[in-house]
C-alpha positions as CSV (number, residue, x, y, z in Angstrom):
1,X,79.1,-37.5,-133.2
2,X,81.3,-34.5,-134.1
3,X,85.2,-34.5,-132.1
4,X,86.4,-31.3,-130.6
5,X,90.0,-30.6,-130.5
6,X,92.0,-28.1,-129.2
7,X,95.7,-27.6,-130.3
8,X,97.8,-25.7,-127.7
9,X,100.3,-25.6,-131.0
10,X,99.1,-23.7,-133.4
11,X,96.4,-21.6,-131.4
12,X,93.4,-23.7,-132.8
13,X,89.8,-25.2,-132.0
14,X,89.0,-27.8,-134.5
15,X,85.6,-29.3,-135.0
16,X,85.9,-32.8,-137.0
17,X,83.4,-35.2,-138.2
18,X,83.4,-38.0,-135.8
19,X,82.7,-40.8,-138.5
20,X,85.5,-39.5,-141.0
21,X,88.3,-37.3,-139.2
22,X,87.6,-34.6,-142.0
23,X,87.5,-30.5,-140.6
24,X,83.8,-29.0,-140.2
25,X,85.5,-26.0,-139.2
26,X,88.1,-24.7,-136.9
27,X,88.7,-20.9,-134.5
28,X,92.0,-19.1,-134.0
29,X,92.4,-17.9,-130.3
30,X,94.8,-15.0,-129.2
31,X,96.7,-17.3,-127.1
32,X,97.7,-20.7,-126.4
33,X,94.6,-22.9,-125.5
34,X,94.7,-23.5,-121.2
35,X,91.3,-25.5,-120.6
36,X,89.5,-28.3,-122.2
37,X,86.4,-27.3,-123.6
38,X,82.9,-27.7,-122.5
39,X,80.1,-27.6,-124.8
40,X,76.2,-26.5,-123.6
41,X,73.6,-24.1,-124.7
42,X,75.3,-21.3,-122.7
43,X,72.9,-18.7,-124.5
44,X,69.4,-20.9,-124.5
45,X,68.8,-20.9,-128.5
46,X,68.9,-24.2,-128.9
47,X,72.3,-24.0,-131.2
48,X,75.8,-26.3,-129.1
49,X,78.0,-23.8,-127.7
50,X,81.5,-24.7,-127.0
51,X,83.0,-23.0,-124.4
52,X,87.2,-22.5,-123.6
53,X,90.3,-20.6,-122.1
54,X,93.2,-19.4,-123.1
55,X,96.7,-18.9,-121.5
56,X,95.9,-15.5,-121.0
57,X,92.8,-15.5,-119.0
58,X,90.1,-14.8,-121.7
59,X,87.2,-17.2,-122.0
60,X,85.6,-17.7,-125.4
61,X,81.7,-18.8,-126.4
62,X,81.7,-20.1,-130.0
63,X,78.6,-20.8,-131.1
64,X,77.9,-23.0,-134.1
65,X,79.6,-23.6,-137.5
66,X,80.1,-20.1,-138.1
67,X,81.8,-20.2,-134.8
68,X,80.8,-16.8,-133.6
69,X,82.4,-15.9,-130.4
70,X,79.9,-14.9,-127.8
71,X,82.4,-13.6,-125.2
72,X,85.1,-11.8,-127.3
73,X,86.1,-9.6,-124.5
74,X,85.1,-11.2,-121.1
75,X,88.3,-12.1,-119.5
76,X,88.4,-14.4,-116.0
77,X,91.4,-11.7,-114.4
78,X,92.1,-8.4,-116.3
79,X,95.6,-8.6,-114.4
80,X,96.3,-11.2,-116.6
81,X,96.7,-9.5,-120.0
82,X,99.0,-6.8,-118.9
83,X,101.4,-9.3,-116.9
84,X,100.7,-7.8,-113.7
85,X,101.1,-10.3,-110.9
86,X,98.0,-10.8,-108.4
């Protein structure tokens, strides 16, 4: 079973073999990582999704090794980006 990290520090999603500790691969976010992630077949094609937050409101789908991000611009509240208050 693979472990899925996410560093607040550096910005990072890290997928590591759960048997050795060594990197399968890892994602950069925009922002500082706000929610544990979730992993499901958000998209139905049979492929693990992991799912996350970051501090500034955007949610991101990665899909697979490549990670390829399903939800690049789908962000929970647009106010949130700019700074503007609620």
């Amino acid at each position: 079973m693979d472990v899925i990290y996410g560093s607040k520090f550096d910005q990072k999603l890290y997928v590591l073999r759960g048997d050795t500790g060594a990197k399968i691969w890892s994602y950069t976010l925009s922002h500082q990582i706000d929610a544990s992630p979730a992993v499901a077949d958000v998209d139905g094609d049979g492929v693990m999704d992991i799912v996350l937050g970051d501090k500034n409101g955007k949610v991101y789908a990665l899909s697979g090794p490549e990670a390829k991000n399903k939800a690049k611009d789908f962000l929970l509240n647009p106010q949130m980006q700019t700074g503007s208050e609620a």
